[in-house]
DSSP file (Angstrom, degrees, kcal/mol; ACC not computed):
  #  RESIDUE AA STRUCTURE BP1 BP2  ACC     N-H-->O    O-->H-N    N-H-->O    O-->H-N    TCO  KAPPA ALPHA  PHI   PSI    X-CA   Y-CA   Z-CA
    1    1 A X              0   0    0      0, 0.0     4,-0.1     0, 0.0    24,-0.0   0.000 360.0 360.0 360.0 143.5  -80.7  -42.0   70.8
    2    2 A X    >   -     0   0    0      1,-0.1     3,-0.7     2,-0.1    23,-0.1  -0.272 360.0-118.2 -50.0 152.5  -77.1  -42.1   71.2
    3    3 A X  T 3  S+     0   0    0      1,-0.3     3,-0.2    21,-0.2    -1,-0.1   0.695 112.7  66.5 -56.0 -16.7  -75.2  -38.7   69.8
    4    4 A X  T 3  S+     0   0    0      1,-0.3     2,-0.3     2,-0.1     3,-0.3   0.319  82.7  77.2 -95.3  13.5  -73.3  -41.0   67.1
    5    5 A X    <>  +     0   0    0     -3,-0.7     4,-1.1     1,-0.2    -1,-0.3  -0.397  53.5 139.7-114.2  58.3  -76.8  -41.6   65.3
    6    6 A X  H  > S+     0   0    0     -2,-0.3     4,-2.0    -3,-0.2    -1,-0.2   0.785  70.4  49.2 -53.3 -50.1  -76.6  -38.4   63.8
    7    7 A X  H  > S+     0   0    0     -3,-0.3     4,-1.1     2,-0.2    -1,-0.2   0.849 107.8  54.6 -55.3 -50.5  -78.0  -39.8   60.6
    8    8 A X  H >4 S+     0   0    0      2,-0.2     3,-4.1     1,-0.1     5,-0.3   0.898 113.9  41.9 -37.0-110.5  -80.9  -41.6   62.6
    9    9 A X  H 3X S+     0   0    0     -4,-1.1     4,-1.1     1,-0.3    -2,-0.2   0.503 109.3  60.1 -11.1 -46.1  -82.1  -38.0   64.3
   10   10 A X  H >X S+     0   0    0     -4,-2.0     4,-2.6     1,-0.2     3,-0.5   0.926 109.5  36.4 -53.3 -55.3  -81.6  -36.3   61.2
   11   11 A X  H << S+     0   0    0     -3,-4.1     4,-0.4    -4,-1.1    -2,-0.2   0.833 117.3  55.5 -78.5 -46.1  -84.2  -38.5   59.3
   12   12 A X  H 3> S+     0   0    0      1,-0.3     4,-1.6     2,-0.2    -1,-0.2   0.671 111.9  54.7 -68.9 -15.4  -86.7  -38.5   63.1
   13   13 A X  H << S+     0   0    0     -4,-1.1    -2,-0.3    -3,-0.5    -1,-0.3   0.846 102.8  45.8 -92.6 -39.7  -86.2  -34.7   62.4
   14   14 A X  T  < S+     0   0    0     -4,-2.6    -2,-0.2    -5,-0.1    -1,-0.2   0.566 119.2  41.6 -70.6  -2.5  -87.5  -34.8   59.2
   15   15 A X  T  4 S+     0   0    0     -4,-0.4    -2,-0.2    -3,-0.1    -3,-0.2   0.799  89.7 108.3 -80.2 -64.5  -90.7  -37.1   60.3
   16   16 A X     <  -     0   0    0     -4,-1.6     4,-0.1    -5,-0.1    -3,-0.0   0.275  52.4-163.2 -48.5 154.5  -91.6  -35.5   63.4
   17   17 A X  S    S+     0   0    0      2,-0.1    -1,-0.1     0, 0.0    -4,-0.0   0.748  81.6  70.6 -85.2 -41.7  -94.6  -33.2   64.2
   18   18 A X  S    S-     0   0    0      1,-0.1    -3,-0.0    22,-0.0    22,-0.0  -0.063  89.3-103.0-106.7-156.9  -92.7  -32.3   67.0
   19   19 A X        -     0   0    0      1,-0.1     2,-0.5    21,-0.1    -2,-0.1  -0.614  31.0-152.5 -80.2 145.6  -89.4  -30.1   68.0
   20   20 A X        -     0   0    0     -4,-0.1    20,-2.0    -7,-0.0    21,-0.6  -0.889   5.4-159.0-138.3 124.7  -86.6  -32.0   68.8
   21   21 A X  E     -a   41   0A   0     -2,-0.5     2,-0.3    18,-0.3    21,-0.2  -0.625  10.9-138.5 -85.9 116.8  -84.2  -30.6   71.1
   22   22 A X  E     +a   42   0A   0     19,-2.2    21,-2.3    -2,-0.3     2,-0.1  -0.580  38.6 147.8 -81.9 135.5  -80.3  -31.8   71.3
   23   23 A X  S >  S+     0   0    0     -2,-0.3     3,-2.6    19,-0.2    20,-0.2   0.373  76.1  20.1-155.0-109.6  -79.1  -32.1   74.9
   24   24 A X  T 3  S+     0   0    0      1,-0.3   -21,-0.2    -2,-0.1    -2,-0.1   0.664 124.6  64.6 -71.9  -0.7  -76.5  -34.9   75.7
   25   25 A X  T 3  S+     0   0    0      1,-0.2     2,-0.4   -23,-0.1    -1,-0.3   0.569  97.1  56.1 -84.5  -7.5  -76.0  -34.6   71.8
   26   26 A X    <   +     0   0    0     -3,-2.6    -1,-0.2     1,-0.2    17,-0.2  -0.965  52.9 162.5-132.1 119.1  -74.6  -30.8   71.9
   27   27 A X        -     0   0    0     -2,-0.4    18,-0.3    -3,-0.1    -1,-0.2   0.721  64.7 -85.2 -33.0 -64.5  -71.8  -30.3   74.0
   28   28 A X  S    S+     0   0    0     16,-0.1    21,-0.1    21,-0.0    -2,-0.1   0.174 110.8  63.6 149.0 -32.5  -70.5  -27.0   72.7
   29   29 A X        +     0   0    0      2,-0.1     3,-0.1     3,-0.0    -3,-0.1   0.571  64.3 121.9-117.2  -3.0  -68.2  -27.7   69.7
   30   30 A X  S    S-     0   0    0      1,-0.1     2,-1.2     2,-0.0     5,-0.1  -0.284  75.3 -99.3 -62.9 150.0  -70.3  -29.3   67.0
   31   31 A X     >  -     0   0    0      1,-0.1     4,-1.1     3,-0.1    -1,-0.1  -0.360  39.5-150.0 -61.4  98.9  -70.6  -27.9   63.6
   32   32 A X  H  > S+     0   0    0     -2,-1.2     4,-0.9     2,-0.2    -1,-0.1   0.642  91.1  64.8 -28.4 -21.8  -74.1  -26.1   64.0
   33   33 A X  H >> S+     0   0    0      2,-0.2     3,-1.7     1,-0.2     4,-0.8   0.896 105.5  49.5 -98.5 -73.5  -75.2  -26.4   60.7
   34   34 A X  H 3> S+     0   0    0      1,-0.3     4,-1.2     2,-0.2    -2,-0.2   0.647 104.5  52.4   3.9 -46.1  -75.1  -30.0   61.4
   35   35 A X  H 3X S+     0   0    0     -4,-1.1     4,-0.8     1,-0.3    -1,-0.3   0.530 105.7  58.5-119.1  -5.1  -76.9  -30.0   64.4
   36   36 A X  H << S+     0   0    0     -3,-1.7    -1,-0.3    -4,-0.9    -2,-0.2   0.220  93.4  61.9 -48.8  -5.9  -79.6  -28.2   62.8
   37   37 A X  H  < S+     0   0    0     -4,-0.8    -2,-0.2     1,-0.1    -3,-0.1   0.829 117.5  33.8 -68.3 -40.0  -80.1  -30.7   60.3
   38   38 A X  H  < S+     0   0    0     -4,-1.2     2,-0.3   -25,-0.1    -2,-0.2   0.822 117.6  35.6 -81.3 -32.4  -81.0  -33.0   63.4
   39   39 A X     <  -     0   0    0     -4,-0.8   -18,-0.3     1,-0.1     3,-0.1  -0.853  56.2-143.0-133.1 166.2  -82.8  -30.9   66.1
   40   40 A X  S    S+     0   0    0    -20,-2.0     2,-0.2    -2,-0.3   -19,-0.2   0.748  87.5  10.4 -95.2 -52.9  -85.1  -28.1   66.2
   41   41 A X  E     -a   21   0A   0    -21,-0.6   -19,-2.2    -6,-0.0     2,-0.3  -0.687  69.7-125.0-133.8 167.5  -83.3  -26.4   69.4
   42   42 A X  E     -a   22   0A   0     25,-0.3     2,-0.9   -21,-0.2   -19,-0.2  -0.957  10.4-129.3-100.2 128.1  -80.4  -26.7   71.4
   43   43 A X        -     0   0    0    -21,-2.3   -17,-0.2    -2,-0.3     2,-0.1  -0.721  20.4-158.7-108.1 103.9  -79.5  -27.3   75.2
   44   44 A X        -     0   0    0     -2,-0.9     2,-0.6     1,-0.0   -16,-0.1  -0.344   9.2-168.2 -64.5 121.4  -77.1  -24.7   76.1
   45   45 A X        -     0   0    0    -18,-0.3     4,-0.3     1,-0.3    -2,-0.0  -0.925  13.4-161.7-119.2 112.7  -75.2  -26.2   79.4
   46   46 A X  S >> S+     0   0    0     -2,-0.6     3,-2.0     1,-0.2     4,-0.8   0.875  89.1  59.4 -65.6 -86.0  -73.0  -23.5   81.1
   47   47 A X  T 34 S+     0   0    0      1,-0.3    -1,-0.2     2,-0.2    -2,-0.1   0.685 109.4  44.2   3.0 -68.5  -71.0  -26.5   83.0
   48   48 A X  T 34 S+     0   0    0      1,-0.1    -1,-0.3     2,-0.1    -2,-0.2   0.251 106.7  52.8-105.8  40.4  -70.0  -27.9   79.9
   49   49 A X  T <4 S-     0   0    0     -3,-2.0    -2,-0.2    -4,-0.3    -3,-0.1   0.689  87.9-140.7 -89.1 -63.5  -68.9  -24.9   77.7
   50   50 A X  S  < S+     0   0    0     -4,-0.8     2,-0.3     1,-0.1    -3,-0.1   0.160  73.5  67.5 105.7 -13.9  -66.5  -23.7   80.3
   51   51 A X     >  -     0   0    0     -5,-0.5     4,-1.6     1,-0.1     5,-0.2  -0.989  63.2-153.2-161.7 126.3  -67.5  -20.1   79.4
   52   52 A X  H  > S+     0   0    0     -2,-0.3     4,-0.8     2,-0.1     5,-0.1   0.594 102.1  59.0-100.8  19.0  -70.2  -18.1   79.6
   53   53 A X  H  > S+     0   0    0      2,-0.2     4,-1.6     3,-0.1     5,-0.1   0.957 104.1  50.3 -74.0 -76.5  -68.5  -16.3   76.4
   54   54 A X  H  > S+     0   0    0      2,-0.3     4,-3.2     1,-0.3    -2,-0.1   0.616 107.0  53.3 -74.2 -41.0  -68.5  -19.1   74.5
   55   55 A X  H  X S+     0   0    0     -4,-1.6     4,-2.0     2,-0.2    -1,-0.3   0.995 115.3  41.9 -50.0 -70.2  -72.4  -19.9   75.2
   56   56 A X  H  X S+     0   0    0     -4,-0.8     4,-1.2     1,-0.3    -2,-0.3   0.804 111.5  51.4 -79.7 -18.3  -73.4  -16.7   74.2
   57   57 A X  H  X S+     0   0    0     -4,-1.6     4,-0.9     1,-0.2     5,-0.4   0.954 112.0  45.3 -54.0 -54.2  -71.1  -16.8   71.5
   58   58 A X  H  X S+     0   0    0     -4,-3.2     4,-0.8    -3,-0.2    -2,-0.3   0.726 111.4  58.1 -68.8  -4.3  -72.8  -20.5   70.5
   59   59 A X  H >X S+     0   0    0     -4,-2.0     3,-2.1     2,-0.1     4,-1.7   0.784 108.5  47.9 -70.8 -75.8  -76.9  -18.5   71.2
   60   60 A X  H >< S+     0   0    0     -4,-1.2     3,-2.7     1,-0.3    -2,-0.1   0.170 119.3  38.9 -39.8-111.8  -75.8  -15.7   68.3
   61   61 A X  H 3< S+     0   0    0     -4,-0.9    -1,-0.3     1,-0.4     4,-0.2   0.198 119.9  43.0 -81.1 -31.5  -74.8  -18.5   66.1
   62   62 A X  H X<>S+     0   0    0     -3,-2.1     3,-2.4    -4,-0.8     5,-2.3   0.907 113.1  53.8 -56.3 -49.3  -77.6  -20.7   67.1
   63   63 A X  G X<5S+     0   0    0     -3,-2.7     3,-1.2    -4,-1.7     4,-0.4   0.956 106.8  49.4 -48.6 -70.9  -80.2  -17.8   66.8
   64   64 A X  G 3 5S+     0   0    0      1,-0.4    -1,-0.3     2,-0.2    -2,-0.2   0.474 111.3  53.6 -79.0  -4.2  -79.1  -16.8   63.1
   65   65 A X  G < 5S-     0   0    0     -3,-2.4    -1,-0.4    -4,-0.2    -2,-0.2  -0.221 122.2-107.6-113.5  47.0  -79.5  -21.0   62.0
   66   66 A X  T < 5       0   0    0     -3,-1.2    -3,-0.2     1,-0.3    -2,-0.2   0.596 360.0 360.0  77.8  -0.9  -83.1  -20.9   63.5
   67   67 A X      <       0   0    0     -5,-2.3    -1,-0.3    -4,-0.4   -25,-0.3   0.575 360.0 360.0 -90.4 360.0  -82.6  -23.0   66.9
C-alpha cells in the first residue's frame, strides 16, 4: 500500500495474524506513535536518515513503543 493509506494499514494492522513491517512508509521523521498504530516493526534505512545518530536515536525511540 501506498504510505498515504495510513488509515488503511492501521485497520490491516489490526486484522492481521502477521507482523507488518513499514519500509517505503518510514523515512525517518514520522510521528512514531503513529507508525506503531500501523506496523509491527520498522525499516531503519541508514541512506535515508542521513545519520547514523539519528537512526539510533529513532531504535531507542522505536525500542521503548514496542517495534
Amino acid at each position: 500500500m501506498p504510505s498515504a493509506m495510513h488509515d488503511q494499514m492501521t485497520e490491516l494492522n489490526d486484522w492481521s495474524p502477521l507482523p507488518l513491517m513499514a519500509d517505503e512508509s518510514f523515512k525517518g521523521d514520522e510521528n512514531l506513535d503513529r507508525v506503531g498504530r500501523a506496523f509491527d516493526g520498522i525499516n531503519i534505512k541508514l541512506m535515508t536518515m542521513c545519520s547514523l545518530v539519528k537512526a539510533c536515536k529513532v531504535i531507542q525511540d522505536a525500542r521503548k513503543l514496542g517495534l
